[in-house]
C-alpha beads as a LAMMPS data file, in Angstrom:
LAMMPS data file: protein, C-alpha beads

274 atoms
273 bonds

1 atom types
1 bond types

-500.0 500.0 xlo xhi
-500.0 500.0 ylo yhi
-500.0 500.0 zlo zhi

Masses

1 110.0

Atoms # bond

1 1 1 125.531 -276.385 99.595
2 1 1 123.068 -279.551 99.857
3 1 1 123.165 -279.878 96.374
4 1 1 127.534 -279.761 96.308
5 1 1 127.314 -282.646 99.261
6 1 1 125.398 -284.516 97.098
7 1 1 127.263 -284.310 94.027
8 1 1 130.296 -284.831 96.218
9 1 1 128.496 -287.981 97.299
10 1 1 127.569 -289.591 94.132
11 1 1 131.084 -289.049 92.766
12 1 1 132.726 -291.409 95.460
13 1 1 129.359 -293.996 94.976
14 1 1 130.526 -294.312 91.298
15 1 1 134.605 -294.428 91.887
16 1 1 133.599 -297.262 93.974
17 1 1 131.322 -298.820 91.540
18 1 1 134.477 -298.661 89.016
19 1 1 136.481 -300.565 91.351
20 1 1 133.925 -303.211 92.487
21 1 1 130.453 -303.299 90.589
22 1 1 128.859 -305.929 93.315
23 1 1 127.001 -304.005 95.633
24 1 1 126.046 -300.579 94.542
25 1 1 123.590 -299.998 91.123
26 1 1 123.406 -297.429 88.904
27 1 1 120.043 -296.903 87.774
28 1 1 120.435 -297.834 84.423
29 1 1 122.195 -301.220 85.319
30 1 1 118.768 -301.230 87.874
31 1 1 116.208 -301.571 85.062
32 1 1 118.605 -303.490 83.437
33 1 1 118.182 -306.200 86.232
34 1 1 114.715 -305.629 86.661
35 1 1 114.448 -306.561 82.877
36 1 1 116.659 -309.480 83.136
37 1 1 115.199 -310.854 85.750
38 1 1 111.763 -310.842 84.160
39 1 1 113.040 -312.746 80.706
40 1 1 114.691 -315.065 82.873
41 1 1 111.602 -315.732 85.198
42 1 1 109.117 -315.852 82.413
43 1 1 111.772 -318.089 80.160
44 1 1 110.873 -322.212 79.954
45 1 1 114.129 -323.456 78.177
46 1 1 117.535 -323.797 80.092
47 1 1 118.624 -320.827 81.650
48 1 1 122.324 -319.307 81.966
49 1 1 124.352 -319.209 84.892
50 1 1 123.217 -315.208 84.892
51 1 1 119.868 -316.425 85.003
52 1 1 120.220 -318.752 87.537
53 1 1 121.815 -315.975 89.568
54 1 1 119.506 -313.452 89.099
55 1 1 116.065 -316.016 90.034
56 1 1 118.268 -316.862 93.274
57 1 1 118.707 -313.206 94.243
58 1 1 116.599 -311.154 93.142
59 1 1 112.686 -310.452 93.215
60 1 1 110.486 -307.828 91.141
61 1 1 108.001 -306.216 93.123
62 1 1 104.849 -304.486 91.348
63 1 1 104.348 -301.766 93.315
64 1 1 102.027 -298.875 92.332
65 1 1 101.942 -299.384 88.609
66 1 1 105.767 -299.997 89.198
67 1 1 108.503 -302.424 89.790
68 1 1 111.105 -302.633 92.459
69 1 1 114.008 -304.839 92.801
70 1 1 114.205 -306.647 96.029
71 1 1 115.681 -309.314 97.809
72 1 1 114.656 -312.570 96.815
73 1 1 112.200 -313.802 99.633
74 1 1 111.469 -317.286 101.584
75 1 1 107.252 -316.192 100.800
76 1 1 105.243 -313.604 99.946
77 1 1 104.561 -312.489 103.383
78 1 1 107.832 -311.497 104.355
79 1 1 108.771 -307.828 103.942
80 1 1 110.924 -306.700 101.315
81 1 1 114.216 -305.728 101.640
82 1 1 114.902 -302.957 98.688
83 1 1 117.682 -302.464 96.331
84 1 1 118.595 -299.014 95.860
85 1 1 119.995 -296.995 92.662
86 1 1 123.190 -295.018 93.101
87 1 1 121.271 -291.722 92.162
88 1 1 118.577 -292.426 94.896
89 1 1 121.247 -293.260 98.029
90 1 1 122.262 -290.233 98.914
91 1 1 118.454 -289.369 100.077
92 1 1 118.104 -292.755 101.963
93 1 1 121.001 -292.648 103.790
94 1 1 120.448 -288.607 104.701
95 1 1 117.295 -289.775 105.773
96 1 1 118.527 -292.501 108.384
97 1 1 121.166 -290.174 109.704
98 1 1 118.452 -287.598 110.511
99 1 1 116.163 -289.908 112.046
100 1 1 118.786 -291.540 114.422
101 1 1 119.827 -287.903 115.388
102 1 1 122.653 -287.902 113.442
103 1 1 123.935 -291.204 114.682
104 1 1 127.137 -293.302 114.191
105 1 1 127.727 -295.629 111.508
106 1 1 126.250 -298.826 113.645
107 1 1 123.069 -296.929 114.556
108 1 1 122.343 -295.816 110.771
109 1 1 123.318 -299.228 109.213
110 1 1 120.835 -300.984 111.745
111 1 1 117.913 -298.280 110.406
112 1 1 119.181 -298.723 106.730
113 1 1 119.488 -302.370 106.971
114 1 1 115.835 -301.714 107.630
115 1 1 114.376 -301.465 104.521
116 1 1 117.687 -301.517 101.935
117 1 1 119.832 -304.225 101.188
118 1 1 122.728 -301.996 99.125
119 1 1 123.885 -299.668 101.274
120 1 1 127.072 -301.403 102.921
121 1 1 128.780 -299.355 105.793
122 1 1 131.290 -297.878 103.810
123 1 1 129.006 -295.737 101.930
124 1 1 127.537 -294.907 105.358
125 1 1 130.829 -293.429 106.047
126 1 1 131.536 -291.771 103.096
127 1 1 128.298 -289.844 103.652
128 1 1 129.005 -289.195 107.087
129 1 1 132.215 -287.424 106.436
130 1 1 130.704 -285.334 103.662
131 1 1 128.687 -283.715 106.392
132 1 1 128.562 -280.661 107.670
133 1 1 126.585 -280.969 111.527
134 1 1 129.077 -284.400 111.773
135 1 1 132.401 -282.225 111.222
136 1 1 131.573 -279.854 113.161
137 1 1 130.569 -281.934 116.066
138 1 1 133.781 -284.138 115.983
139 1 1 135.604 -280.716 115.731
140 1 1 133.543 -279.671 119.191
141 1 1 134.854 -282.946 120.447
142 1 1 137.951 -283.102 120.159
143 1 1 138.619 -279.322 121.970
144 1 1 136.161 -280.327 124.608
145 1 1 137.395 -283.872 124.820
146 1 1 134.272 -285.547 123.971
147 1 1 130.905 -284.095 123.994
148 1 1 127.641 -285.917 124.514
149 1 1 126.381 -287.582 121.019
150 1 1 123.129 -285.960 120.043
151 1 1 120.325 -288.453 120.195
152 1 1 116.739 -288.519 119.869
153 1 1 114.519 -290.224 122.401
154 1 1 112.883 -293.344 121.299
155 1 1 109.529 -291.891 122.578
156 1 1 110.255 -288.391 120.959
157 1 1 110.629 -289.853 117.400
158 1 1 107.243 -291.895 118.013
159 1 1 105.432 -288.499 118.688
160 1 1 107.168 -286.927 115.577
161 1 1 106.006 -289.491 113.720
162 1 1 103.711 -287.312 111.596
163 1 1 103.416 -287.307 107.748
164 1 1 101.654 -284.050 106.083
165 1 1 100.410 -284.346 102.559
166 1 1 98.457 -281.568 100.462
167 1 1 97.128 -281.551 96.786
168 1 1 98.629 -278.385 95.210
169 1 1 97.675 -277.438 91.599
170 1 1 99.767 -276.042 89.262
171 1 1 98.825 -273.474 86.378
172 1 1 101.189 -273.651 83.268
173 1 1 103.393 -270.888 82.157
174 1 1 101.045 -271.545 78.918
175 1 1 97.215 -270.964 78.876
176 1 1 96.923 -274.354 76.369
177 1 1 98.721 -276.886 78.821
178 1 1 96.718 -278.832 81.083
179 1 1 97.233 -277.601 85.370
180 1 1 99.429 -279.960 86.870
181 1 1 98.336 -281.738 90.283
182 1 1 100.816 -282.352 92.875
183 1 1 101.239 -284.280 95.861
184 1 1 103.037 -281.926 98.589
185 1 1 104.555 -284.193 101.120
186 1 1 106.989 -283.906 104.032
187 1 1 108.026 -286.340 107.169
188 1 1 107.404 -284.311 110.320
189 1 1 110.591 -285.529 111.932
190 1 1 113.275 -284.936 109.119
191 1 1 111.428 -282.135 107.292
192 1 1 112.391 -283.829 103.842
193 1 1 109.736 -282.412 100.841
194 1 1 109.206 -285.266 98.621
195 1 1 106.376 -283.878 95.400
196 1 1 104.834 -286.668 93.208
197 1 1 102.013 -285.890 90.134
198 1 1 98.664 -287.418 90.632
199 1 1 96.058 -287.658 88.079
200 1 1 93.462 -286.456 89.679
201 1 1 92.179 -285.734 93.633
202 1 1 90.504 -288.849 94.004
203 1 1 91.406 -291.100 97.698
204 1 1 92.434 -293.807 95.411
205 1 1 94.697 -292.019 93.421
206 1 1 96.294 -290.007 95.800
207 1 1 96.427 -293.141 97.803
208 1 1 98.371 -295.177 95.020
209 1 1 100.957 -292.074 94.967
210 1 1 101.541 -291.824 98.663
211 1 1 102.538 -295.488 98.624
212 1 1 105.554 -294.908 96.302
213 1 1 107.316 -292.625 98.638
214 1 1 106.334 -294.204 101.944
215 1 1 107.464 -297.532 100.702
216 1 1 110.719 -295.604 99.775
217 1 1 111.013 -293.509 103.106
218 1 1 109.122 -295.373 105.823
219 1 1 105.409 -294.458 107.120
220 1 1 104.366 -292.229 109.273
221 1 1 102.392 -293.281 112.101
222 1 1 99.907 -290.879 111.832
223 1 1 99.344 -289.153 108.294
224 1 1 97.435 -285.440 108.424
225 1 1 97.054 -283.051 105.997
226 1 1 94.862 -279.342 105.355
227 1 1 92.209 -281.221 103.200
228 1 1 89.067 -282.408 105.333
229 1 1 89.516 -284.876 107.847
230 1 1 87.002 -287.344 106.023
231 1 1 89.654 -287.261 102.549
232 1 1 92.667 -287.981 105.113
233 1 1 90.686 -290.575 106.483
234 1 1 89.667 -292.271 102.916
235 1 1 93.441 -292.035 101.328
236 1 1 94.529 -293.857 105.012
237 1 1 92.009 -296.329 104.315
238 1 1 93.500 -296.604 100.375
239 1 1 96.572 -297.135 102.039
240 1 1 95.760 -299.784 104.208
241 1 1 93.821 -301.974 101.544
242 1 1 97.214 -301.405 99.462
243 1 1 99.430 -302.186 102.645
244 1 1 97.622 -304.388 105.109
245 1 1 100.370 -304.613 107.757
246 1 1 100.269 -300.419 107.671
247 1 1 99.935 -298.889 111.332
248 1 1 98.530 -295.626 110.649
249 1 1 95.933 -293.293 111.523
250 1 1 94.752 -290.336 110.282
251 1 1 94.886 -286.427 112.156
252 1 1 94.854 -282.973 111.903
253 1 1 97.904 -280.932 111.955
254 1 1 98.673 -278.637 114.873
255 1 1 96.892 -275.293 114.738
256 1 1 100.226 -273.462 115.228
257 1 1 101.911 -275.065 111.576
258 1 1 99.058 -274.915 108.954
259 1 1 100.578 -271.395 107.984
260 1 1 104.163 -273.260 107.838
261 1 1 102.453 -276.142 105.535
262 1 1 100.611 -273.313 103.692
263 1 1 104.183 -271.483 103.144
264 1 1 105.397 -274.249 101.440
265 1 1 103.325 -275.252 98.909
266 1 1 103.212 -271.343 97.747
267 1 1 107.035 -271.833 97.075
268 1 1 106.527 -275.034 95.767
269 1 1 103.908 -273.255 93.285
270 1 1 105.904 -270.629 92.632
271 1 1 108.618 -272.809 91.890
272 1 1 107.105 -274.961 89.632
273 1 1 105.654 -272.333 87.529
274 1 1 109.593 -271.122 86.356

Bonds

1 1 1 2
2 1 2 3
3 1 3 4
4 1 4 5
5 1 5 6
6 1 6 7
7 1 7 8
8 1 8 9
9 1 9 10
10 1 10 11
11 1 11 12
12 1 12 13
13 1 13 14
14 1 14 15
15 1 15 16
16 1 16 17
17 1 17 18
18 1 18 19
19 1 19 20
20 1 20 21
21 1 21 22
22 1 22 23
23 1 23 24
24 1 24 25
25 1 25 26
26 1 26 27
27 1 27 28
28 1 28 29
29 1 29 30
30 1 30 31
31 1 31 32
32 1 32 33
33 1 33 34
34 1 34 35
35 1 35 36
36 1 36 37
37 1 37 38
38 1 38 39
39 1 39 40
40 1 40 41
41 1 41 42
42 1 42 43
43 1 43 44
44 1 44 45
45 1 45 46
46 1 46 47
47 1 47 48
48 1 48 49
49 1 49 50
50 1 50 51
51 1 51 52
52 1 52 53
53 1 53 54
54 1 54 55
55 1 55 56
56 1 56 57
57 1 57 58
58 1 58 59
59 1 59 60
60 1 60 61
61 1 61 62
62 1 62 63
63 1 63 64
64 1 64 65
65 1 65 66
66 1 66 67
67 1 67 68
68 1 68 69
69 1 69 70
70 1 70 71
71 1 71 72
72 1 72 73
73 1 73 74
74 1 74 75
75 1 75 76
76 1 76 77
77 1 77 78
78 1 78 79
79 1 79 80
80 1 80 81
81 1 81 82
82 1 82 83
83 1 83 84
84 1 84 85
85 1 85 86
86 1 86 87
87 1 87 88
88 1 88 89
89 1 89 90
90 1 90 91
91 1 91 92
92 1 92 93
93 1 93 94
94 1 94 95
95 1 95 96
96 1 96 97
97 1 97 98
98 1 98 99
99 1 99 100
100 1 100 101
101 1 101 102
102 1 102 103
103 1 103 104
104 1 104 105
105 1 105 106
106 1 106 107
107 1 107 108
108 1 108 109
109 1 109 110
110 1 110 111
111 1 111 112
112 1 112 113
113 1 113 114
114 1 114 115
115 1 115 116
116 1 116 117
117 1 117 118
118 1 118 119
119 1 119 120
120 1 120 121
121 1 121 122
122 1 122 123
123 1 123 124
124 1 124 125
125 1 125 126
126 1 126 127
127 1 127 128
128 1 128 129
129 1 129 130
130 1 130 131
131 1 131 132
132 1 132 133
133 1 133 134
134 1 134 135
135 1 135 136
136 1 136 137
137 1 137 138
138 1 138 139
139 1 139 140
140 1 140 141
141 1 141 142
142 1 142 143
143 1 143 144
144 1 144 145
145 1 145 146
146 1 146 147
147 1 147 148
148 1 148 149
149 1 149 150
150 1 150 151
151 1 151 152
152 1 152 153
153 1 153 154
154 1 154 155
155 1 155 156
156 1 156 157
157 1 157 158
158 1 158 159
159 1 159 160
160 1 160 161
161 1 161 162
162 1 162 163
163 1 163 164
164 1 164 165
165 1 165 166
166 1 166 167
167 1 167 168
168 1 168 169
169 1 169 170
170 1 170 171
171 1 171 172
172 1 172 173
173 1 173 174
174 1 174 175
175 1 175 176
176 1 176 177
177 1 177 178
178 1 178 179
179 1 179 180
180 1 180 181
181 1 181 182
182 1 182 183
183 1 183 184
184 1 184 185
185 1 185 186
186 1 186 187
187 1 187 188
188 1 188 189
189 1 189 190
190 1 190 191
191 1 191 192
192 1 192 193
193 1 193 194
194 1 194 195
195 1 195 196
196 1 196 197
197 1 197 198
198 1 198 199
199 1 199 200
200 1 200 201
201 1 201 202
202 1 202 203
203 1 203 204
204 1 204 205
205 1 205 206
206 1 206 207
207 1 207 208
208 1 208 209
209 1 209 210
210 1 210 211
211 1 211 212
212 1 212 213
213 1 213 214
214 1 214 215
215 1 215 216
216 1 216 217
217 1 217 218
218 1 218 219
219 1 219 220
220 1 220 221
221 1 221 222
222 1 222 223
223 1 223 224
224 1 224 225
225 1 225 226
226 1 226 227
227 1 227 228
228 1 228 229
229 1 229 230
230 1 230 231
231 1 231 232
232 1 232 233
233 1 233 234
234 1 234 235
235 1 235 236
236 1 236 237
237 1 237 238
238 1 238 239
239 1 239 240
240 1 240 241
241 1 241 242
242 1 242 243
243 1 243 244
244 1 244 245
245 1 245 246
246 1 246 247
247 1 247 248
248 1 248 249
249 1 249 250
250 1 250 251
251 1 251 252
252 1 252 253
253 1 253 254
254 1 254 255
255 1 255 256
256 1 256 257
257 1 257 258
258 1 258 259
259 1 259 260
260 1 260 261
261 1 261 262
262 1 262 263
263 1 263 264
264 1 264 265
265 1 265 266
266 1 266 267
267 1 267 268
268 1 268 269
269 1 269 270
270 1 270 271
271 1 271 272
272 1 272 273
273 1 273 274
């Protein structure tokens, strides 16, 4: 079903790229820029009226043996605002609807607006109609003539703040091919699963990986996981030195989920290993 929404979803992103190719990127256009941008930046002769509108825009951001394109910035010590691929939207903006409790279109473009500067309202609403808790709640509405929107409490999404990572390895289907390592993460409050491949099970690496998806999803204020409280407390430290405006500290997950975390990363194995 999840997978059908999002199809659904990334059908309408690109009719409304064919109409007006502005706003939203497809990701091969992305690198595209991101390639662009870089000739034209590193370029001393005179520059096109592309170029000129690309070094006026647009930033790349290294980022964890990566680049990003951003928003072009005043300094270097303002936070960036990202720019998004068409493929990757449909996870940022299920994301903000979750964590606003499955809020209106104002309330989701002020979480968006965040972080992302691609995701214009419209796609907001494109999204919202494609799901299912919305319909049925306007459905609910309309016979009970307007039912209470659901919203979180400001102070409840503080406490459910929590990020869980674990290192899971992964044997291959073939005795010759090196184990995989895997980075097992999911946001407390949305329950989104997000894996990433590190190298190996060192703070720093680990560290590096984390960064990718919290700079794509938001961090956590606290960040826990099953391994020993002294490795959560080194890859938090990692993750400062990487980030150094990063409130976070380091915990233990409740007693009552480590079976829950456990469960997960044995389907995540198992999975993996088709």
């Amino acid at each position: 079903m999840v997978d059908i929404i999002k199809d659904k979803f990334r059908l309408k992103l690109y009719q409304k790229y064919e109409i007006c190719k502005k706003v939203l990127i497809p990701k091969n256009e992305y690198y595209k820029m991101i390639e662009d941008l870089k000739a034209a930046s590193a370029y001393g002769g005179t520059k096109s009226r592309h170029d000129y509108y690309l070094l006026s825009k647009f930033e790349v951001l290294q980022c964890n043996g990566g680049e990003k394109l951003i928003k072009k910035r005043v300094n270097a010590e303002e936070e960036p605002t990202y720019y998004i691929t068409i493929e990757d939207t449909y996870d940022v903006v299920k994301h903000a609807h979750i964590i606003t409790g499955h809020g209106g279109r104002d309330r989701m473009t002020a979480e968006i607006h965040k972080k992302f500067a691609n995701i214009p309202r419209d796609v907001i609403e494109i999204y919202k109609s494609l799901c299912p808790d919305c319909i049925k709640k306007h459905k609910r509405q309309r016979t009970a003539n307007g039912a209470a929107h659901s919203r979180i409490p400001p102070f409840f999404k503080e406490l459910a703040s929590r990020g869980h990572f674990d290192l899971v390895e992964i044997e291959p289907a073939e005795a010759t091919l090196p184990t995989k390592l895997i980075i097992v993460y999911q946001d407390q409050l949305t329950k989104f699963v997000m894996l990433h491949e590190v190298a190996s099970k060192d703070a720093v690496d680990v560290a590096h990986q984390l960064l990718d998806i919290l700079l794509l999803f938001g961090a956590p204020l606290i960040l826990q996981s099953n391994s020993e409280s002294a490795f959560t407390a080194e890859v938090v430290k990692e993750l400062k030195l990487a980030w150094p405006k990063l409130a976070m500290v380091y915990g233990k997950p409740y007693f009552q989920t480590e079976n829950h975390f456990e469960s997960i990363n044995n389907e995540i194995k198992d999975m993996l290993k088709k």
